[in-house]
C-alpha positions as CSV (number, residue, x, y, z in Angstrom):
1,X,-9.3,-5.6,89.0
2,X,-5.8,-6.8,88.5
3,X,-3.0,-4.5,90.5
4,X,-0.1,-3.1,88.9
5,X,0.3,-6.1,86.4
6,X,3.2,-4.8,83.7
7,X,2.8,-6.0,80.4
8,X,5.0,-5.2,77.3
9,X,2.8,-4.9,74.1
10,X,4.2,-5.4,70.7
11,X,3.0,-2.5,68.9
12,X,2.4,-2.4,64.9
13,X,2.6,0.9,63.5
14,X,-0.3,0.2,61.1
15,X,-3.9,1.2,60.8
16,X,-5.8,-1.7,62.1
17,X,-3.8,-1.3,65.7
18,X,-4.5,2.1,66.6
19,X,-6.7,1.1,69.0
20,X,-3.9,-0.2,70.9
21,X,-2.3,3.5,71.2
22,X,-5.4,4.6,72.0
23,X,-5.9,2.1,75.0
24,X,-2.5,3.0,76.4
25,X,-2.5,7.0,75.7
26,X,-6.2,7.5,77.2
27,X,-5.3,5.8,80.4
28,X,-7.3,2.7,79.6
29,X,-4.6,-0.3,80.6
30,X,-3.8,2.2,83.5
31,X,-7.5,1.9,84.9
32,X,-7.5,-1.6,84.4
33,X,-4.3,-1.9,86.7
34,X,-2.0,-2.9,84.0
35,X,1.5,-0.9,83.2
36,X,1.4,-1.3,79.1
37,X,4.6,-0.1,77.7
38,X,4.1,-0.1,73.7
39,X,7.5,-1.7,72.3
40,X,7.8,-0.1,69.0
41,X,10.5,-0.4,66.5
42,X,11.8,3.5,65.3
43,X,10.1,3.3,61.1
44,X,13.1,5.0,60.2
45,X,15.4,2.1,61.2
46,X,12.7,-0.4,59.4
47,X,14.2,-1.1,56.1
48,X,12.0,-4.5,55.2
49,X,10.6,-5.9,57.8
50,X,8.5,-4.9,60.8
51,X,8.4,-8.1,62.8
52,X,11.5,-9.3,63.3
53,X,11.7,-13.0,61.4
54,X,14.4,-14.9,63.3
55,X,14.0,-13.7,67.0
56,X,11.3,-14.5,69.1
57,X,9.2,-11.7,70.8
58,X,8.3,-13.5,74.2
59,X,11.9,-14.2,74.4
60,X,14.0,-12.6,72.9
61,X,12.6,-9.1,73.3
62,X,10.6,-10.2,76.0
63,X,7.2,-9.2,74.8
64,X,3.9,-10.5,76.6
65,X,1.9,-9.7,74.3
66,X,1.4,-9.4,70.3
67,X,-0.6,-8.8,67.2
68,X,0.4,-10.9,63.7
69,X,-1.1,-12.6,61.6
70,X,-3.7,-15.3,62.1
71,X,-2.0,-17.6,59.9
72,X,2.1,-16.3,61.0
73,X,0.4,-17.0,64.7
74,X,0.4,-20.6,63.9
75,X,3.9,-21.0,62.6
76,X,5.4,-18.3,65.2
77,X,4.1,-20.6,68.4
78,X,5.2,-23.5,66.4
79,X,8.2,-23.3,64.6
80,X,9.4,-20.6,66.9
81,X,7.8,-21.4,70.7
82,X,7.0,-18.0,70.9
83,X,4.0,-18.0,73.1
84,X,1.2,-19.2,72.5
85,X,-2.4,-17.9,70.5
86,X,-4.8,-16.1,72.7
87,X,-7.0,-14.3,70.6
88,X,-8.5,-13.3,67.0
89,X,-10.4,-11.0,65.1
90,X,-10.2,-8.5,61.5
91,X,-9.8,-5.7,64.1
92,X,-10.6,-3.3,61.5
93,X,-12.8,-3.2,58.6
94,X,-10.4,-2.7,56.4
95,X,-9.4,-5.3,53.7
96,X,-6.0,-6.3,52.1
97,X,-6.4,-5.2,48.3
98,X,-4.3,-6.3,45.6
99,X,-3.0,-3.7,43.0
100,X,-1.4,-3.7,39.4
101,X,-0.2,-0.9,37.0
102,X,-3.1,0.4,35.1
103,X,-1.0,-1.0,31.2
104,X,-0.5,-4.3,33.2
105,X,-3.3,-6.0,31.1
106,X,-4.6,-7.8,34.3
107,X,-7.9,-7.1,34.9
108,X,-9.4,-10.0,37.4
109,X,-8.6,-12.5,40.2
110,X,-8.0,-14.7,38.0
111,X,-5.8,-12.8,35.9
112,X,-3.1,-13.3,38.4
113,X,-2.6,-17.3,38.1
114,X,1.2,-17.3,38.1
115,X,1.8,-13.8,38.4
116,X,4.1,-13.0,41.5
117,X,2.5,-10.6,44.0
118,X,4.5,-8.3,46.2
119,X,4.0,-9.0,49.9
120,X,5.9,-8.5,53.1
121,X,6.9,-12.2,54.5
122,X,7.0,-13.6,57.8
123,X,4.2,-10.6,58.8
124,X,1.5,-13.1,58.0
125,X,0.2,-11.7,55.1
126,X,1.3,-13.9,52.7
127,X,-1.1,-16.6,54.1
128,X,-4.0,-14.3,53.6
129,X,-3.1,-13.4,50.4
130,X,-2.6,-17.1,49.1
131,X,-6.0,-18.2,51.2
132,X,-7.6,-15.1,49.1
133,X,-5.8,-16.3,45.8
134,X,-6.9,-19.7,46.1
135,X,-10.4,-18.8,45.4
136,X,-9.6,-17.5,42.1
137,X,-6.2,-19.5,40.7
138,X,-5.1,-22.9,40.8
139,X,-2.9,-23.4,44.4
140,X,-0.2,-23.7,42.3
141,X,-0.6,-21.1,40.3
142,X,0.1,-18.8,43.5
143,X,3.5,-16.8,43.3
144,X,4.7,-14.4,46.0
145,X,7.8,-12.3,46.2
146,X,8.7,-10.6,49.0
147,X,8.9,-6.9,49.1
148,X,8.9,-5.4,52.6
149,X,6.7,-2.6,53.9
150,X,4.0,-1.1,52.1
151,X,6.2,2.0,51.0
152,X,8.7,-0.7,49.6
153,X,5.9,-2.5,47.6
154,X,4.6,0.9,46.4
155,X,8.3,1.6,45.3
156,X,8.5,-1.9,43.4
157,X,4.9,-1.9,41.7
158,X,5.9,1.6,40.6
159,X,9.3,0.8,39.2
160,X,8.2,-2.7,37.6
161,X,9.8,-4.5,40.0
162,X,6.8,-6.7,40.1
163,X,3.4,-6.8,38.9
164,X,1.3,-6.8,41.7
165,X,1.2,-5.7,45.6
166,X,-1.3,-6.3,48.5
167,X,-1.8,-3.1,50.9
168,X,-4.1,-2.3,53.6
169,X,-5.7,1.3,54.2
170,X,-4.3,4.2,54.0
171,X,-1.5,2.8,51.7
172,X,-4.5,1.4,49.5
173,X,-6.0,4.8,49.1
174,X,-2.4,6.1,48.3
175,X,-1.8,3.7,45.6
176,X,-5.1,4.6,44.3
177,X,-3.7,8.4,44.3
178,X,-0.4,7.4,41.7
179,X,-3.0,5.5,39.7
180,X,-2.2,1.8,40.2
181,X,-5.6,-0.3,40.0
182,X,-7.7,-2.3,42.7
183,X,-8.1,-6.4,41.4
184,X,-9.2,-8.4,44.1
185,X,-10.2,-7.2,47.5
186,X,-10.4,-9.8,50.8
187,X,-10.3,-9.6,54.7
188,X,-7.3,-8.9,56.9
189,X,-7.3,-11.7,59.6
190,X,-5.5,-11.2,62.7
191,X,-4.2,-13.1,66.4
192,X,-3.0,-11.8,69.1
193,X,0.3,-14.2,70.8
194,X,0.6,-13.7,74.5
195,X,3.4,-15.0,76.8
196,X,3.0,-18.2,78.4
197,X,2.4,-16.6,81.9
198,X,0.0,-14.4,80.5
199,X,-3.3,-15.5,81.2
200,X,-6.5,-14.7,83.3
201,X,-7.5,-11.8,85.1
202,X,-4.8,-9.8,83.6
203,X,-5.3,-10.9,79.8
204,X,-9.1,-10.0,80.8
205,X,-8.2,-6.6,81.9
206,X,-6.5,-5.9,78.5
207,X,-9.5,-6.9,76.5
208,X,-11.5,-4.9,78.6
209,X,-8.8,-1.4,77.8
210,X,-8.5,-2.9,73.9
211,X,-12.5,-2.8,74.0
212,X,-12.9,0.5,75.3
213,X,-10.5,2.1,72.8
214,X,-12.9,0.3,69.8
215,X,-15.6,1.9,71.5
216,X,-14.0,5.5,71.9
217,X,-13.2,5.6,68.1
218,X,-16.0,4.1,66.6
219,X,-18.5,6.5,68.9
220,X,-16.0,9.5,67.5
221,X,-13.8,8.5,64.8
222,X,-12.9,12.4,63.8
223,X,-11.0,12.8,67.0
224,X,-8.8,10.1,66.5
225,X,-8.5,10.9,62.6
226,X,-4.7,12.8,63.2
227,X,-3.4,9.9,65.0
228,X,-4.6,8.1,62.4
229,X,-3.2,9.7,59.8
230,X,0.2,9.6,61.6
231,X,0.8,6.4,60.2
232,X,0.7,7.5,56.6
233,X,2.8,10.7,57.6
234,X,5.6,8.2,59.0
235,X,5.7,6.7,55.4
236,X,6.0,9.8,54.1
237,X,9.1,10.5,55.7
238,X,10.9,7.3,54.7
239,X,9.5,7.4,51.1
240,X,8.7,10.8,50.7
241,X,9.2,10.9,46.5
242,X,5.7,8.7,46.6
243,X,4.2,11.6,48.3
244,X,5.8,13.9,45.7
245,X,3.7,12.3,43.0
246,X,0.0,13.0,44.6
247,X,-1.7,16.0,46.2
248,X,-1.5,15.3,49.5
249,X,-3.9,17.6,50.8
250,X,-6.8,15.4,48.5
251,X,-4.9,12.4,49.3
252,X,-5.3,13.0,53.6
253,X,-8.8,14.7,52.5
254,X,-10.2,11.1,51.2
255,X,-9.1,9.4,54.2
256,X,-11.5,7.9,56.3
257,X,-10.8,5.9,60.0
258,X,-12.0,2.7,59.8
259,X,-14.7,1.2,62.2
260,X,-12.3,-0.8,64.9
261,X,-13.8,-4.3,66.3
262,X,-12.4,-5.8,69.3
263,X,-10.7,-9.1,69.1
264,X,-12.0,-12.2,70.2
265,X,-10.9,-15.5,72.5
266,X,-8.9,-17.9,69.6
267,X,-11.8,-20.7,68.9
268,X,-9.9,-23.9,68.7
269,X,-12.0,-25.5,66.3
270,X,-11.5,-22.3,63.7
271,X,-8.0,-22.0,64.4
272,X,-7.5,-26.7,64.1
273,X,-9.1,-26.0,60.4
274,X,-6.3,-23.0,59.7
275,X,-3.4,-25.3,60.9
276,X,-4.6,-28.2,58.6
277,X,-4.7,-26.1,55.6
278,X,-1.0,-24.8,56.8
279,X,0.1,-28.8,56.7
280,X,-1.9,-29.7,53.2
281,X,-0.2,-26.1,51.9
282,X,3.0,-27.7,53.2
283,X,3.5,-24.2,55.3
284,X,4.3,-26.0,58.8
285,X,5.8,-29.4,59.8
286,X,3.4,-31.8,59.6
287,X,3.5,-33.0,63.5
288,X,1.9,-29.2,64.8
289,X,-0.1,-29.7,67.8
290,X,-3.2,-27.7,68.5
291,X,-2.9,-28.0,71.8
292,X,0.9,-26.7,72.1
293,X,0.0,-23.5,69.5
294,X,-3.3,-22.4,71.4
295,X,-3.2,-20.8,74.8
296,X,-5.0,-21.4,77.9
297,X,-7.9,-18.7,77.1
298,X,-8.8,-20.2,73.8
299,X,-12.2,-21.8,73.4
């Protein structure tokens, strides 16, 4: 067991990282011998954007460890040198859906060939989204526009600032409650970006923690359902005329915590075939080296 190893952990305030909280409120890093200190941006101060896009997070908030995007992990160690990729997984099972206004007239995937879908850039998602869109609409035929957190894309499908928006759970379940319409429904990929000097025993130990918390929920998921739905009562403060237009009580009753998974070692292979697509999509310079964006656990 490592001893008194400190690591600072990025921490999304979104359902498919509560096991993270979990981990580090239980005692789980703690019994592993790692200090975890959550850094956590106040949602009050977050106007657009969770992850901040122009400053790294091994740097310059001298993170060691974080969650993102699979696809956002790529560019981030690239583009950015901010650490390298350690680890994947959905973490959740709990897919991105993309929503229209019931009198849009678009009723399928393939309805949405140049229509401009609402999603929160430099987070990641906008890779899974187009990956998800390509299967449906001509590459280019895919438009995004970018439309910050999911209260913020709620707030733009609902005033017609766009015409469609991907959300993750509970949001998806909210937008279901003011009546917007499910189109296309596809996985949430995620990485985990450690530090440089973060590998080993004490990258080990955290997997160990980050499995245990899985475990703990997915044995019991009713005990962790009210720090669950703390995530959704966070929106609610920022954007609380959205909650205005549902019944909340049905809306929190429908609610359901996800089964957790725990993330795996990056697989090289998997993550050489996501950075090819990136350089044919024309998403990352066209010199990216595998080898500089994986880190030393990959496989």
């Amino acid at each position: 067991m490592v001893r008194d190893t400190t690591v600072r952990l990025f921490h999304l305030p979104f359902s498919f990282m509560l096991p993270q909280r979990v981990a580090s409120e239980r005692g789980y890093f703690a019994e592993e011998g790692l200090d975890v200190e959550l850094v956590e941006r106040d949602r009050g101060d977050v106007d657009w954007k969770y992850i901040p896009a122009e400053e790294t997070l091994t740097g310059d908030h001298d993170v060691d460890l974080y969650p993102i995007c699979k696809w956002e992990s790529i560019k981030r160690t690239w583009d950015m040198d901010d650490g390298r990729v350690v680890a994947k997984g959905t973490f959740a099972d709990q897919p991105y859906t993309i929503y229209v206004r019931p009198e849009s007239g678009i009723e399928s995937p393939a309805d949405l060939a140049n229509v401009p879908v609402g999603v929160n850039e430099r987070t990641g998602q906008e890779y899974t989204v187009v990956r998800a869109l390509e299967e449906h609409v001509a590459p280019e035929a895919v438009e995004l526009e970018h439309h910050g957190m999911p209260t913020d894309r709620l707030r733009a499908l609902r005033d017609g600032d766009c015409e469609a928006i991907s959300l993750l759970e509970p949001q998806s379940t909210l937008a279901e409650h003011l009546g917007f319409e499910p189109v296309l429904e596809f996985e949430n990929h995620m990485g985990i970006v450690g530090a440089t000097d973060l590998e080993g025993e004490a990258f080990d130990a955290f997997m160990r923690a980050y499995d245990r918390a899985v475990r703990a929920i997915n044995d019991d998921p009713d005990a962790f359902r009210g720090e669950y739905l703390s995530m959704l009562e966070m929106d609610a403060q920022v954007a609380p005329e959205l909650f205005e237009e549902v019944d909340r009580d049905a809306l929190l009753g429908e609610i359901e915590v996800p089964r957790y998974e725990t993330p795996e070692p990056a697989d090289r292979e998997e993550m050489s075939a996501h950075l090819d697509w990136m350089k044919r999509r024309r998403l990352i310079d066209g010199t990216a080296d595998i080898d500089v964006i994986m880190g030393p656990t990959a496989q």
